[in-house]
BARONU-291868 format. One line per 3 residues: number of its first residue (from 1); their letters; for each residue x negated, y, z negated of C-alpha. Coordinates in Angstrom, 3 decimals. Example, Ala and Ser with C-alpha at 12.3 -4.5 7.8 and 13.67 -1.06 7.14 Angstrom:
1> as> -12.300,-4.500,-7.800 | -13.670,-1.060,-7.140
This chain:
1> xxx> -134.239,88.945,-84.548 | -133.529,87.301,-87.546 | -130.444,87.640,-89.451
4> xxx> -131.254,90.012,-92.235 | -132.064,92.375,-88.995 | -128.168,91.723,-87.709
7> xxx> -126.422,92.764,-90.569 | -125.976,96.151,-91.899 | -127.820,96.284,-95.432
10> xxx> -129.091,99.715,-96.273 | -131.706,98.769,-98.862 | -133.066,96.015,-101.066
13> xxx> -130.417,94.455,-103.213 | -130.202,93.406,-106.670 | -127.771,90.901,-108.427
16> xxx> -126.766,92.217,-112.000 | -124.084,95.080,-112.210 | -126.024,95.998,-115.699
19> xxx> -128.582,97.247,-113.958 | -130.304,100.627,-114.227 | -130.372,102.877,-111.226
22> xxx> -131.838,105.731,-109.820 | -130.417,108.898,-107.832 | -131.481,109.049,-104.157
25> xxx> -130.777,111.467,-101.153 | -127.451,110.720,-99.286 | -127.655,108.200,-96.514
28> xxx> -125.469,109.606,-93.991 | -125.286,106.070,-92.205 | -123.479,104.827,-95.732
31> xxx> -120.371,107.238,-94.984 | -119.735,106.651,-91.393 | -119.803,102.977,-92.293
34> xxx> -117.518,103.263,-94.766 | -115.184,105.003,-92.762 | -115.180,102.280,-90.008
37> xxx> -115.758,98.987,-92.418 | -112.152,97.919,-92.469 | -112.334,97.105,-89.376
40> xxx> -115.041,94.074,-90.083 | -113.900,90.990,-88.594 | -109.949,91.967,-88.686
43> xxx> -108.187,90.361,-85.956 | -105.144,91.777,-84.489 | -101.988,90.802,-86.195
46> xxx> -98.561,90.605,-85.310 | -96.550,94.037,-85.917 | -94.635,94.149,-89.352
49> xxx> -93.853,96.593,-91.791 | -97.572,97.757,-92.729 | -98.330,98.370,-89.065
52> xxx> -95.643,101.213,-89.077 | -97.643,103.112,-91.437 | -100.882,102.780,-90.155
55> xxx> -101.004,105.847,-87.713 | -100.065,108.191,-90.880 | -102.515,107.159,-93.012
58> xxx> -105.140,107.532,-91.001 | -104.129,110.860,-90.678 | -104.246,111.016,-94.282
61> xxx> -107.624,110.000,-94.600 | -108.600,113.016,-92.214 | -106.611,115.486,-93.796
64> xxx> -107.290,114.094,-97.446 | -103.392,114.236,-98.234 | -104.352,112.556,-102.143
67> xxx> -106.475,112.711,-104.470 | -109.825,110.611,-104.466 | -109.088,108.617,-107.997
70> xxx> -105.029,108.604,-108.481 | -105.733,107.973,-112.378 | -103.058,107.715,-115.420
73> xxx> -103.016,107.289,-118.567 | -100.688,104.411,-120.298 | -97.307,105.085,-120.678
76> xxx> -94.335,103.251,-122.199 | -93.143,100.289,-120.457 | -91.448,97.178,-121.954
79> xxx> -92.560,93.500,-123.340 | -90.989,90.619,-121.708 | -87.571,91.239,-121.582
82> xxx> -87.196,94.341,-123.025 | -85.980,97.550,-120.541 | -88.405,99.965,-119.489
85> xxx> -88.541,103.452,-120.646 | -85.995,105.544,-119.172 | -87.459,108.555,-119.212
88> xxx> -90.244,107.886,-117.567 | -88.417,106.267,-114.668 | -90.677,102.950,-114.579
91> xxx> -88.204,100.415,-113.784 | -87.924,98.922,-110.193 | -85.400,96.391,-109.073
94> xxx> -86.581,93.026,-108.436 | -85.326,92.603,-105.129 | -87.805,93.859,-101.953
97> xxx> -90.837,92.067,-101.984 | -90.739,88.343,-100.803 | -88.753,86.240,-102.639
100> xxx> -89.649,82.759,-100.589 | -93.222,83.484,-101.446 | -91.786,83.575,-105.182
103> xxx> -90.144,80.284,-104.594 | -93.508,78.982,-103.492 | -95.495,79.778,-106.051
106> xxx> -92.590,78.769,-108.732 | -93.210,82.209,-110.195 | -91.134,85.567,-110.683
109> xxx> -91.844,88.654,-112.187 | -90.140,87.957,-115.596 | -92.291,84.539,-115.642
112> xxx> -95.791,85.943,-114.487 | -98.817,83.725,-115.948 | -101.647,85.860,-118.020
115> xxx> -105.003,85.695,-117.838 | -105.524,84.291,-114.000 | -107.663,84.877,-110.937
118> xxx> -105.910,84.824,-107.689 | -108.218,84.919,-104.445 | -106.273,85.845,-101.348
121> xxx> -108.098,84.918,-98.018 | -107.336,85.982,-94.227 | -109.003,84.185,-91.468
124> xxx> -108.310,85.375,-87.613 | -105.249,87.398,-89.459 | -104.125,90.048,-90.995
127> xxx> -103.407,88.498,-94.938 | -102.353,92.141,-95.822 | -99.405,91.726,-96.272
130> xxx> -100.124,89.206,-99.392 | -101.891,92.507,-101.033 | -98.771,94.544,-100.785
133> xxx> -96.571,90.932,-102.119 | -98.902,91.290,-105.571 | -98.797,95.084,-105.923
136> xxx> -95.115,95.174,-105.818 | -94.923,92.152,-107.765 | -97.150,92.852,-110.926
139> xxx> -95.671,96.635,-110.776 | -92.031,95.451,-110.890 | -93.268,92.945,-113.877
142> xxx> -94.074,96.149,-115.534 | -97.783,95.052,-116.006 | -100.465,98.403,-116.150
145> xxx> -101.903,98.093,-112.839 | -105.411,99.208,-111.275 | -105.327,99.416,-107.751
148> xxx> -108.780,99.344,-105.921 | -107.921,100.088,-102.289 | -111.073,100.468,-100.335
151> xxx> -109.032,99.611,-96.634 | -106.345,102.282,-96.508 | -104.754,105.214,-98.596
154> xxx> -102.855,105.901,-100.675 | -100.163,107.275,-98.377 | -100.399,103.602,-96.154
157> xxx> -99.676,101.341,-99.499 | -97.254,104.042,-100.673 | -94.669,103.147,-97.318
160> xxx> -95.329,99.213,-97.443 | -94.046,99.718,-101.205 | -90.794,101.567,-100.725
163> xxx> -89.946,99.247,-98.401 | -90.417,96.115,-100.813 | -88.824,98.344,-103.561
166> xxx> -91.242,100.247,-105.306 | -92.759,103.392,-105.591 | -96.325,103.826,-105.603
169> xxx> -95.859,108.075,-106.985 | -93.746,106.798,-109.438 | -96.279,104.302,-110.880
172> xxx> -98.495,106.483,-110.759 | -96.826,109.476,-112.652 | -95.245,107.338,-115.207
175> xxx> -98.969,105.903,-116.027 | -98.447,102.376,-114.977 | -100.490,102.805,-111.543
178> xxx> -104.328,103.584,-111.483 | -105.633,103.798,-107.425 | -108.684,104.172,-106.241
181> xxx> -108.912,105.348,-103.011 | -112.150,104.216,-101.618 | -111.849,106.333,-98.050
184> xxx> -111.349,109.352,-99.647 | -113.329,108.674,-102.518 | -116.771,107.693,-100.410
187> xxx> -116.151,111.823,-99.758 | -116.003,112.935,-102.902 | -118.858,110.729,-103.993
190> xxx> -121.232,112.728,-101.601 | -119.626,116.790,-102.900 | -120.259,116.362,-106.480
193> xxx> -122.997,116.687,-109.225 | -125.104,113.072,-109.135 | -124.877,113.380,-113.235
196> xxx> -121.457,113.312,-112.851 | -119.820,109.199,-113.092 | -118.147,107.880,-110.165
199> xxx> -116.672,104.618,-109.510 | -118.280,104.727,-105.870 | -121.826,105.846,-107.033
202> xxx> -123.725,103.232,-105.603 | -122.990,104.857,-101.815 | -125.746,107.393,-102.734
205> xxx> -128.193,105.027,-105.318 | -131.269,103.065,-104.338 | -129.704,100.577,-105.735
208> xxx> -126.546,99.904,-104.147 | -125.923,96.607,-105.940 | -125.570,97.988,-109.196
211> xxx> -121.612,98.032,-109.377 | -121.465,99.000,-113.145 | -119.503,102.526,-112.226
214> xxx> -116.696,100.332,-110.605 | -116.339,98.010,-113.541 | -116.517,100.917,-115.965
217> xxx> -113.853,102.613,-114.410 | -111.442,99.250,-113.907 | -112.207,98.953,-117.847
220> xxx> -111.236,102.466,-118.436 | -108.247,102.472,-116.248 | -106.609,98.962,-118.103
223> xxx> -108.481,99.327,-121.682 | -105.246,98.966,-124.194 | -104.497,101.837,-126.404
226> xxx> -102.876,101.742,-129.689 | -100.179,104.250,-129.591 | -96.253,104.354,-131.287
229> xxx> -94.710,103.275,-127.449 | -94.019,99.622,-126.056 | -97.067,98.650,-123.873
232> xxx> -97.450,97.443,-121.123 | -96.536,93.667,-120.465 | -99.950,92.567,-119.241
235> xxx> -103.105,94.380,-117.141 | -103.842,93.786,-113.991 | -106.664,94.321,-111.453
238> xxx> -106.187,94.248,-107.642 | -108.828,94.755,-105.011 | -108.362,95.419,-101.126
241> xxx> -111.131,94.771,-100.172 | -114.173,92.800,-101.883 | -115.581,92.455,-97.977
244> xxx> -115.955,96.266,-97.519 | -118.847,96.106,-100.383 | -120.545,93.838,-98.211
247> xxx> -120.423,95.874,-95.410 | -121.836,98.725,-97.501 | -125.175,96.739,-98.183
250> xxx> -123.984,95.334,-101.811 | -125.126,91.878,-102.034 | -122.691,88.827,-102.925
253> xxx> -124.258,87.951,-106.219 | -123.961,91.841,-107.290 | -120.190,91.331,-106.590
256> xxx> -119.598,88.249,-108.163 | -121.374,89.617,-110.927 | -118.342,92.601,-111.226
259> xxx> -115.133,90.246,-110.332 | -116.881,88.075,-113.650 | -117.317,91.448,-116.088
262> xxx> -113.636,92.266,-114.741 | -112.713,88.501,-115.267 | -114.316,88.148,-119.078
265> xxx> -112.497,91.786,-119.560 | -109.470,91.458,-118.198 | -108.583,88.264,-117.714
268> xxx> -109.990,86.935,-120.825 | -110.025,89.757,-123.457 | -106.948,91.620,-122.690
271> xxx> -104.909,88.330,-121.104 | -104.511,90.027,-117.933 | -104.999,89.271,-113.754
274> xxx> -107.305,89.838,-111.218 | -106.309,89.650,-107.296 | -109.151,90.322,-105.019
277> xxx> -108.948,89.662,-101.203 | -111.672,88.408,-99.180 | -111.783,88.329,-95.332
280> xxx> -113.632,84.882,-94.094 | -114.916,86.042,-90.624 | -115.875,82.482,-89.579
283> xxx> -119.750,83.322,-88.634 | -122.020,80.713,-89.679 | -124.178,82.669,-90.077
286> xxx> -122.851,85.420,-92.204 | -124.225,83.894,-95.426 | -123.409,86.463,-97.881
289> xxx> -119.192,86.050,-96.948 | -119.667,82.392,-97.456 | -121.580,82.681,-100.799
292> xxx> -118.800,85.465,-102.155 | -116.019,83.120,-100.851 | -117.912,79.951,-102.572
295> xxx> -118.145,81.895,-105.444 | -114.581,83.103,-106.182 | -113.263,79.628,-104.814
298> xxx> -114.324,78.205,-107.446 | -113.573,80.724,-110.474 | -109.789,80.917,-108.832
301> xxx> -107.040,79.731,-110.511 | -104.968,80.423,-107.198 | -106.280,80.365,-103.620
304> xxx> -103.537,81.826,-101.029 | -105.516,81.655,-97.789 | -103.906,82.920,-94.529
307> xxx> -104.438,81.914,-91.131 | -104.072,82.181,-87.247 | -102.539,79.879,-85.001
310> xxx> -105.373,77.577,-83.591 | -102.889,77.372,-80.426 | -103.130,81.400,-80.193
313> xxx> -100.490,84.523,-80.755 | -96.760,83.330,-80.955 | -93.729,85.594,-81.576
316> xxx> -92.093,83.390,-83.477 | -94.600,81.882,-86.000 | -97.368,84.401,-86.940
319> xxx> -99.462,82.265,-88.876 | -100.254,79.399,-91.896 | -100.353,80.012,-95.133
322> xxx> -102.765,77.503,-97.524 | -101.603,77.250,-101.115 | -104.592,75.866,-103.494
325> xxx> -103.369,75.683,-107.532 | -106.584,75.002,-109.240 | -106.604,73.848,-112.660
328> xxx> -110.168,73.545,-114.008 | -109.315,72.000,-117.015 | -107.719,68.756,-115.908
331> xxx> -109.105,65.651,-114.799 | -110.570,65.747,-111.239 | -107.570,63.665,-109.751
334> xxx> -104.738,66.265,-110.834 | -106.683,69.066,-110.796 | -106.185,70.494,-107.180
337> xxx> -102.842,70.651,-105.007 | -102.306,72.584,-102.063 | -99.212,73.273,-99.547
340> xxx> -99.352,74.300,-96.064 | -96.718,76.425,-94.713 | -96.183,78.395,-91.284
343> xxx> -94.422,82.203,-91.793 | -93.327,84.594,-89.519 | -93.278,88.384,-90.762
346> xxx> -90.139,90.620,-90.635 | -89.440,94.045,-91.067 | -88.588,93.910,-95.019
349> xxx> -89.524,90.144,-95.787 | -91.775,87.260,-94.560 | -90.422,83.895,-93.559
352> xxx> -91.839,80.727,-94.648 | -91.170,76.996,-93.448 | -92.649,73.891,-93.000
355> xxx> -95.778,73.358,-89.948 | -93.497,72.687,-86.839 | -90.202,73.653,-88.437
358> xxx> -89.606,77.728,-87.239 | -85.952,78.375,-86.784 | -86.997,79.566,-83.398
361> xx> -88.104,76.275,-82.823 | -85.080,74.132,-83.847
């Protein structure tokens, strides 16, 4: 059997989201993989504050407790240093989310660099919990956020946030949050008109590597509008999962193609961020991961890539975190530099310290 026969790709790809496409009948095959993708190559992690919430959202995604596309339009916010709008009730303390992470990236959310791509990476982990880190980080920097969750719902990210300090129906209301709830969404996709746009339309197209609805929508969902209220500090675009569109049969070039329309848009145009994470299942032969994680390596400004213990599960350290700042424009001998740490992850916080020196340990 040869490899293409292995993995799961539904039909022919092609590389450029500009593509044209054609309607096709509804693949039930697409759904039920969908619905069972976020499970590809996730290995059990230790139990922490997301885990808690996992039984009730998948009980949201049966009962379809929210809405497929959690969309809002911009709303006043505050430029660096200035107060968010009180009437909108916008403004989140900046305590709750991980504060030694902060200190390792020599960042906070008053200081938060424009115009950057961030990869996040989990191999043999669960790097979760760096997704929820960014959400509550850019949302507390009062930056217009577009949330593209295609692992959990709306209901799951919505717990993790309170508990780092933020409120995921707040954002929302006020304008500053834009989710996309893929689980839900790959429904929807399926009960509607074809003519009608959808983010997810590729689930039921020929061509399932024409991503152009997904960019679309990210570029309606952070486009700046002129308006008499303060905007918002900065847009940002963050992705949980870019390994579920492999799963669904979209090649690695077609998504490479939209993190570098959402890159020259975002990151460029409107000085904003991208954050996409990537599972690395560590098969050899799974040459389309490799080629999408060789691909965003090396457009990242930031690589945070987290680990499992090669010596196995321990209670005390869950895992190593890899650090790579990348700065393209330097000469080759300063332009890389990467820490290594060890963290273990708490209720309300992760824990980070040096390879060898956990408290527990000591």
């Amino acid at each position: 059997m040869t490899k293409t026969d292995k993995k799961p790709r539904l039909v022919e790809i092609t590389s450029h989201v500009t593509g044209s496409y054609e309607n096709v009948s509804i693949d039930h095959s697409v759904f039920i993989m969908f619905v069972f993708c976020s499970a590809r190559g996730r290995a059990s992690s230790p139990v922490w504050v997301a885990d808690a919430a996992r039984a009730s959202s998948s009980v949201g995604h049966a009962a379809g407790a929210r809405q497929a596309v959690l969309s809002g339009g911009p709303g006043p916010g505050r430029e660096s240093g200035q107060a968010p709008s009180s009437r909108l009730g916008c403004s989140f303390p900046l305590l709750g989310m991980f504060p030694e992470l902060n200190n390792l990236l020599n960042t906070t959310p008053d200081q938060a660099e424009q115009g950057k791509l961030t990869l996040l990476c989990d191999a043999k982990t669960d790097g979760s919990f760096l997704v929820h880190h960014f959400l509550s980080f850019y949302l507390k920097a009062n930056c217009k956020v577009c949330f593209v969750a295609l692992i959990q719902s709306f209901s799951h990210y919505n717990i993790v946030g309170q508990k780092l300090g933020v409120s995921l129906t707040t954002a929302q209301e006020c304008g500053q949050l834009v989710f996309l709830e893929g689980l839900k969404s790959a429904v929807d996709v399926f009960f509607r008109p074809q003519e009608e746009p959808h983010p997810l339309q590729f689930l039921r197209e020929a061509n399932s590597g024409n991503l152009q609805p997904l960019y679309e929508f990210v570029q309606e969902a952070l486009k700046p509008v002129d308006s008499g209220e303060a905007a918002w500090r900065c847009p940002v675009l963050l992705v949980d999962d870019l390994s579920v569109l492999l799963s669904l049969g979209v090649g690695a070039v077609a998504v490479l193609d939209f993190i570098h329309y959402c890159r020259a848009t975002v990151c460029r145009e409107w000085k904003g961020n991208v954050v996409a994470l990537v599972h690395d299942s560590g098969d050899a032969e799974d040459e389309e991961n490799d080629i999408l994680l060789n691909g965003l390596g090396h457009q990242s400004h930031l690589i945070l890539r987290a680990e499992g213990l090669a010596t196995g599960f321990c209670k005390d350290v869950h895992g190593q975190l890899r650090i790579l700042w990348r700065r393209p424009s330097e000469p080759t001998a300063q332009r890389d530099r990467s820490l290594t740490y060890q963290y273990k992850i708490q209720d309300k916080n992760v824990s980070f310290f040096a390879k060898g020196m956990s408290p527990a340990v000591l």
